[in-house]
C-alpha positions in Angstrom: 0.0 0.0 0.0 3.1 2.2 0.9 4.8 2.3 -2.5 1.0 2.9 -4.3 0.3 5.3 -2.0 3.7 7.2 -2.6 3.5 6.7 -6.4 0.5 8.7 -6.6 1.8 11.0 -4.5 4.9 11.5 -7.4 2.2 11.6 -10.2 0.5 14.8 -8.1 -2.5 13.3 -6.6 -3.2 14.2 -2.7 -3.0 10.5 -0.5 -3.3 9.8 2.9 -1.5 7.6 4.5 -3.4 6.1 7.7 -0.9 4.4 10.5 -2.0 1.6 12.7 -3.0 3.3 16.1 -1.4 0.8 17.9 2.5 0.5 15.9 2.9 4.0 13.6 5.5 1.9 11.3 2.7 -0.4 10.2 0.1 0.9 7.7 -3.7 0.7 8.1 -5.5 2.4 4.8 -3.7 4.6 1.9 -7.1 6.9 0.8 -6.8 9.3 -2.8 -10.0 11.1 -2.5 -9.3 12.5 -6.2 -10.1 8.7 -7.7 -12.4 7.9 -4.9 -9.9 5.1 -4.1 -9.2 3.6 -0.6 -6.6 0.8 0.4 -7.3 -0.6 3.6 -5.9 -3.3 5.0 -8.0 -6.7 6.2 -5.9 -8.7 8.0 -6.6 -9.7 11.5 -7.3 -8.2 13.3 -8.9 -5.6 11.1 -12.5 -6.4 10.2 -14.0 -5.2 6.6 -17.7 -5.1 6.5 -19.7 -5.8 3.6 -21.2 -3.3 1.5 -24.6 -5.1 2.3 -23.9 -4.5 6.0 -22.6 -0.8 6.0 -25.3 0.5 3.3 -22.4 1.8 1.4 -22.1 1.3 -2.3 -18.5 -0.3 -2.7 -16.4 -2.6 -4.6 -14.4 -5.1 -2.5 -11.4 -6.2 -4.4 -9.0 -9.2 -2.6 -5.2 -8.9 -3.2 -3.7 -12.7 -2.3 
């Protein structure tokens, strides 16, 4: 998420990087409100809720 978030920082886009609250080196979410884009992360112990369950019309997409 790091290097995504800092190549489209070098390509002019406005990102936020979002730490984990609990270790500031590791990285929760990279967001770039421009493209309505947000990388979060879903390990454990993160939880992602559903689009069904939040009411929130989103795309879910699983890197492996």
């Amino acid at each position: 998420m790091r290097k995504i978030g800092e190549t489209m920082l070098a390509k002019g886009y406005d990102v936020e990087f979002h730490c984990c609250s609990s270790d500031n080196n590791s990285l929760d979410a990279v967001v770039i409100p421009a493209i309505k884009v947000a990388l979060i992360d879903g390990t454990a112990p993160h939880r992602v809720v559903s689009a069904q369950e939040s009411g929130q019309a989103f795309e879910v997409v699983v890197f492996k």
